[in-house]
C-alpha positions as CSV (number, residue, x, y, z in Angstrom):
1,X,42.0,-75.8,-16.2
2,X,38.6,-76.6,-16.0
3,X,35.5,-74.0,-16.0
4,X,31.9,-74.4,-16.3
5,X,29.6,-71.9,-17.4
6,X,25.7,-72.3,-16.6
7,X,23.2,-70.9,-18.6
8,X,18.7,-70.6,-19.0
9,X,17.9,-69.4,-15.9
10,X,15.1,-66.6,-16.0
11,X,11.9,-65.9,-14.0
12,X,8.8,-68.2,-14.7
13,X,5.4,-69.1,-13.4
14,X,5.0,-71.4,-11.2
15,X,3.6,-74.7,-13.3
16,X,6.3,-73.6,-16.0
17,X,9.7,-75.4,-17.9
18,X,13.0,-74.0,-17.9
19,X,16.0,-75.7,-18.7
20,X,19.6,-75.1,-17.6
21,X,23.0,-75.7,-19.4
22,X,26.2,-76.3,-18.5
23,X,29.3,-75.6,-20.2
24,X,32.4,-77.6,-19.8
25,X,35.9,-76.3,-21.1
26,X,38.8,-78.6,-20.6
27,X,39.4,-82.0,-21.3
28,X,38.5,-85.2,-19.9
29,X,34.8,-83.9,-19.9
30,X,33.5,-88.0,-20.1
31,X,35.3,-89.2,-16.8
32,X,34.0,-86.0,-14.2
33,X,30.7,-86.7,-12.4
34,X,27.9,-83.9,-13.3
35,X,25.7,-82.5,-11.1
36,X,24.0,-79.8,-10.1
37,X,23.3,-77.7,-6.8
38,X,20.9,-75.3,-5.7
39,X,21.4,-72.2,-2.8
40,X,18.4,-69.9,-1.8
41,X,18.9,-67.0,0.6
42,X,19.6,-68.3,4.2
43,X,19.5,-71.8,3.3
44,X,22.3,-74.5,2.8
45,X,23.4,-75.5,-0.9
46,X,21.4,-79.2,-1.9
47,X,21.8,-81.6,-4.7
48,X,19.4,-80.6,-7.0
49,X,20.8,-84.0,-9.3
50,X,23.7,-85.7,-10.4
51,X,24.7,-87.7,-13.6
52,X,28.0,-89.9,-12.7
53,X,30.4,-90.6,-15.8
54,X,28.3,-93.9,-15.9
55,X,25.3,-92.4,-16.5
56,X,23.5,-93.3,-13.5
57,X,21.4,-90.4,-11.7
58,X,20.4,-89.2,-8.5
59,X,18.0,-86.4,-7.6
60,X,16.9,-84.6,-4.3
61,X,14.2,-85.5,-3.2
62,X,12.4,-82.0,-3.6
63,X,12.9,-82.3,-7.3
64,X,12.0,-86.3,-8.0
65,X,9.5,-86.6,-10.6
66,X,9.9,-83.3,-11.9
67,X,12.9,-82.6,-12.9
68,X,15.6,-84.5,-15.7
69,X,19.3,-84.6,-16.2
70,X,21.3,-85.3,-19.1
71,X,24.9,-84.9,-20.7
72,X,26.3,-84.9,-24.3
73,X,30.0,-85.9,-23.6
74,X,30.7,-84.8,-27.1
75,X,29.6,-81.4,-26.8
76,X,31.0,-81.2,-22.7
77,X,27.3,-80.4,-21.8
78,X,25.5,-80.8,-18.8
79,X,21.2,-80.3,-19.0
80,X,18.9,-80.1,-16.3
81,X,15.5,-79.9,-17.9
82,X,12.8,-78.6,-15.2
83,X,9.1,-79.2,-15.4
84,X,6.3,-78.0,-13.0
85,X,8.2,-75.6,-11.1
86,X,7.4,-74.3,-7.7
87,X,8.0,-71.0,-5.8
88,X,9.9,-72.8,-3.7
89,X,12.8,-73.9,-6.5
90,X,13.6,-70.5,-6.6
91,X,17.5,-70.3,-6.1
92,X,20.9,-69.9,-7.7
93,X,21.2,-73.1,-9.6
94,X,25.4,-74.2,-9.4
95,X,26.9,-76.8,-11.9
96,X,29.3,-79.2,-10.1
97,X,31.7,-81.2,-12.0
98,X,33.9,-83.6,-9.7
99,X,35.9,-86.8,-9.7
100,X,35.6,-87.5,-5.5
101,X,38.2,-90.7,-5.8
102,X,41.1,-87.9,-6.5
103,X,39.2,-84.8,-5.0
104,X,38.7,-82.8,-7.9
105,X,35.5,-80.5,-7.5
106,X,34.8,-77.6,-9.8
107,X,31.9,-74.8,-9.5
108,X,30.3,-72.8,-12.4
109,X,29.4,-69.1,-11.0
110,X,25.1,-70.1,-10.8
111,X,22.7,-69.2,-12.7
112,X,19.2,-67.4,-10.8
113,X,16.4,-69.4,-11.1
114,X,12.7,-67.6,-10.1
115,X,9.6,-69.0,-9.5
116,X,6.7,-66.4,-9.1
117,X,3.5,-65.6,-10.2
């Protein structure tokens, strides 16, 4: 069984850090590609960024430049450090952990991110 549990959201300033966690519990923690998702009000949930079990990372395009990921495999933990946040990254920030080869997908319950002056 797994289950992910996010953490470090809060409200912030725009021009402000934060930096989410992500909890893992259940084995095989190294193998799952991480990643996580944003959803704001009315609009569709978007890759935010993704670490694959390799290492290699992706980010949405809204977030490139500004934003990092990282993973510990020996604590099961998933980071998304944020820099120079915007208004507009305000959103429920979702941890994904998947393996798409044998269509495992998990969800964390979010964590609200907000941007505001």
């Amino acid at each position: 069984q797994i289950q992910l549990v996010e953490s470090g959201g809060g409200l912030v300033q725009p021009g402000e850090s934060l930096t989410l966690s992500c909890e893992f519990s259940g084995s095989a923690f190294s193998i799952y590609d991480m990643g996580w998702y944003r959803q704001a009000p009315g609009k569709q949930r978007e890759l935010v960024a993704c670490i694959r079990r390799t290492g290699n990372t992706d980010f949405g395009d809204s977030v490139k430049g500004r934003f990092t990921i990282s993973r510990d495999n020996a604590k099961k933990m998933t980071y998304l450090q944020m820099n120079s946040l915007k208004p507009e990254d305000t959103a429920v920030y979702l941890c994904n952990a998947a393996i798409q080869a044998i269509a495992r997908n998990y969800w964390g319950q979010g964590t609200q991110v907000t941007v505001s002056s």
